[in-house]
C-alpha positions in Angstrom: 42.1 -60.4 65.3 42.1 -62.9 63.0 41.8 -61.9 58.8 38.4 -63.6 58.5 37.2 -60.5 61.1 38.9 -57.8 59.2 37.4 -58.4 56.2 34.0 -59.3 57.4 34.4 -56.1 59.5 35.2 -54.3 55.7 32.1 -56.0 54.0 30.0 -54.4 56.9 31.3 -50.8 56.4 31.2 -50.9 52.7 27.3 -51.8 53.1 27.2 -48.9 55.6 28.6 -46.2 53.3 26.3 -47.8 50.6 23.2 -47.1 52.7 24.0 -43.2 53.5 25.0 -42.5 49.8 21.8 -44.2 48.5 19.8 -41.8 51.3 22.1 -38.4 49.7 20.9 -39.5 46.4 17.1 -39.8 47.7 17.0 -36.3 49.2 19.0 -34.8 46.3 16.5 -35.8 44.2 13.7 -34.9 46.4 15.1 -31.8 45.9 15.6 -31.3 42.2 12.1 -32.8 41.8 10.9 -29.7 43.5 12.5 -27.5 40.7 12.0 -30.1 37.5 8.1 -31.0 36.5 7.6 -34.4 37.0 6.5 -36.6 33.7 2.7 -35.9 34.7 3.3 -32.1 34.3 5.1 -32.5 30.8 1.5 -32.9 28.9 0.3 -29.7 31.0 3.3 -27.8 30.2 3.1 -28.5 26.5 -0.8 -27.6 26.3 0.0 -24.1 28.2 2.6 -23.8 25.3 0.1 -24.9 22.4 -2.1 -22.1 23.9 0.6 -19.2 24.6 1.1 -20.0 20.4 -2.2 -20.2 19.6 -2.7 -16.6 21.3 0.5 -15.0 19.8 -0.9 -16.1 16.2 -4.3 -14.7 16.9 -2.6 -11.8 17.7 -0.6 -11.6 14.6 -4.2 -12.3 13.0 -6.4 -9.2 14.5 -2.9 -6.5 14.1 -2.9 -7.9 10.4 -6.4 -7.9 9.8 -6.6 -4.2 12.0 -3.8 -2.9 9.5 -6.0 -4.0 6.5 -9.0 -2.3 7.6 -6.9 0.7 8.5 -5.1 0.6 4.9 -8.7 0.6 3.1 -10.6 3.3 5.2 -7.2 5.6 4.3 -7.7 4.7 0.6 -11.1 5.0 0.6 -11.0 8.6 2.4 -8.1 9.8 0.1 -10.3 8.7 -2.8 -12.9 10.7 -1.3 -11.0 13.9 -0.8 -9.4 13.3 -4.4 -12.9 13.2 -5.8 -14.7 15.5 -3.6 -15.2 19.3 -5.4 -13.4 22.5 -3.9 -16.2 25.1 -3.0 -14.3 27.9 -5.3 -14.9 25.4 -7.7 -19.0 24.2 -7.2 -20.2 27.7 -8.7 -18.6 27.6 -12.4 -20.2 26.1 -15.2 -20.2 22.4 -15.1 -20.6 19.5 -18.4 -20.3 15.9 -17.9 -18.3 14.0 -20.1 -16.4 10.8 -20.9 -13.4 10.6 -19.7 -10.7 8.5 -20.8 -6.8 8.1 -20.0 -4.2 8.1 -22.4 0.0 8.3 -22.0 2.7 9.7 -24.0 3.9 6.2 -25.5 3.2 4.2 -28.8 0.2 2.7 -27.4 -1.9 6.1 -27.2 0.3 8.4 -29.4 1.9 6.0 -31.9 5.1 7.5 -30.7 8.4 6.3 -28.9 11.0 7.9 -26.7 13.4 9.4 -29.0 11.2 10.5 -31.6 11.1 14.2 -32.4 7.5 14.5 -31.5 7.5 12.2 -28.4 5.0 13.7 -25.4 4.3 17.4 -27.2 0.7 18.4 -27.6 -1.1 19.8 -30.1 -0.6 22.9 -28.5 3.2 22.6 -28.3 3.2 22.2 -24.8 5.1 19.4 -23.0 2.6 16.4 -21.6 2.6 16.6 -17.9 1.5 15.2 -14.5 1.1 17.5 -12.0 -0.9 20.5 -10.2 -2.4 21.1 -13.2 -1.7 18.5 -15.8 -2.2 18.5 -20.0 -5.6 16.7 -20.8 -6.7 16.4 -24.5 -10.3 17.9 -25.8 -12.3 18.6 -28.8 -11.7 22.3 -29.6 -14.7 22.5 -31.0 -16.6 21.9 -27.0 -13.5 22.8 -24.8 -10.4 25.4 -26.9 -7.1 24.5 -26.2 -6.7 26.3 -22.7 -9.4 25.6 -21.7 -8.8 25.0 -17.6 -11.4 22.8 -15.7 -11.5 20.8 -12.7 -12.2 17.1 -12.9 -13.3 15.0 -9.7 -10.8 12.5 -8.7 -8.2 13.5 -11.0 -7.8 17.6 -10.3 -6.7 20.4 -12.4 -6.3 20.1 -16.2 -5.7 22.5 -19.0 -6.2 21.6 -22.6 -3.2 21.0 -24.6 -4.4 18.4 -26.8 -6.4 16.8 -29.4 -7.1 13.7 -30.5 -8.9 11.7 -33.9 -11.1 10.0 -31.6 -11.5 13.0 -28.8 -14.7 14.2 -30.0 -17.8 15.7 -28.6 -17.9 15.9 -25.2 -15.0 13.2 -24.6 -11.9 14.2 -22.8 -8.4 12.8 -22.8 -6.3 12.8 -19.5 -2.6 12.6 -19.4 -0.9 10.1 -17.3 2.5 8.9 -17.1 2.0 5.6 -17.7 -0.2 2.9 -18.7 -0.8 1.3 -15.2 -2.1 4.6 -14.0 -4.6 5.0 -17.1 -5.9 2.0 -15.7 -5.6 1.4 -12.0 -6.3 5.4 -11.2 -8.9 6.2 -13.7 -9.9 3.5 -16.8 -13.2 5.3 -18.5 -15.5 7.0 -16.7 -18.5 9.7 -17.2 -17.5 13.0 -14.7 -18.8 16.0 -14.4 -16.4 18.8 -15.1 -16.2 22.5 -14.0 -14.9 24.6 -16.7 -12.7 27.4 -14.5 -11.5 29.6 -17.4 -12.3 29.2 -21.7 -9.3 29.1 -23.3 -8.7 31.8 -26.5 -7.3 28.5 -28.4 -3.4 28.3 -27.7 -1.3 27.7 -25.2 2.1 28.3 -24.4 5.0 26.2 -22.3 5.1 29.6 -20.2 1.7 30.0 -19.7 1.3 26.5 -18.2 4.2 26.7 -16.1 2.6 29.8 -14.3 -0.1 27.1 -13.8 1.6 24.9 -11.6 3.9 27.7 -9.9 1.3 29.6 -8.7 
């Protein structure tokens, strides 16, 4: 054989081998293509995505806006129970009155934590929140000790006075300022008197109040 034939013999496998690895690549890809979207898909896939987000934020939405409307019907029933008379309660003597808020601080008492005075009534009795809580009246319409029931802010027990608690005006105790306004600001109520008080009250005879 001469060199010329060799290498023309070379040139002819080479091609060959080209050809079969071009046809592996053609059905390897035929393959993949199967598993892959092809670039006309791509615009589909994205829309289906643009929709999946569109329906997870709606979502978020309606559970957002449910939770809201679940938050006000619980604040609107708990206002209603809070204002809402207890039977024992309907058959005692009733007044209506204003009703006003006041704290133990400077800006209702003139006072400041520390001083001697700070948060004691008129009655001696340490201001407080609770069960039954210290409200402020005009002896001369409700005696200190007075207990009565006022709608949507409970039991109180008169323990205070007050230059401009007069007439039928009544005072209630809160702990602080926010409350006076958020909870109750000024309002006319009417009020169940539950026992007339003999015009003094002690720390003990509170207590027994609120442990009863």
């Amino acid at each position: 054989m001469s060199k010329m034939f060799i290498v023309s013999a070379g040139i002819l496998l080479a091609g060959l081998a080209s050809i079969f690895i071009a046809h592996d690549n053609e059905a390897a890809a035929a393959e993949w293509s199967v598993a892959l979207p092809s670039e006309a898909l791509v615009p589909v896939v994205e829309d289906m995505r643009m929709l999946q987000d569109r329906e997870l934020s709606l979502t978020s939405k309606t559970l957002s806006e449910e939770d809201t409307a679940f938050n006000l019907v619980a604040s609107k029933m708990k206002s209603h129970e809070t204002k809402s008379v207890p039977q024992h309660v309907v058959d005692n003597p009733s007044k209506t009155v204003k009703a006003t808020g006041y704290t133990a601080g400077i800006e209702s008492t003139g006072k400041e934590p520390g001083d001697e005075l700070y948060g004691i009534t008129f009655s001696g009795v340490q201001v407080k929140r609770d069960l039954y809580s210290t409200i402020a009246a005009d002896p001369k319409v409700f005696p200190i000790g007075t207990v009565m029931f006022i709608p949507g802010y409970g039991y109180g027990v008169v323990a205070d006075t007050g230059s401009a608690i007069k007439g039928d005006i009544i005072d209630l105790y809160f702990d602080t300022v926010d409350e006076v306004f958020n909870e109750w600001g000024k309002q006319d109520v009417e009020v169940y008197v539950l026992k007339e008080g003999d015009g003094t009250l002690t720390e003990e005879e509170f207590a027994a109040y609120n442990n009863q």
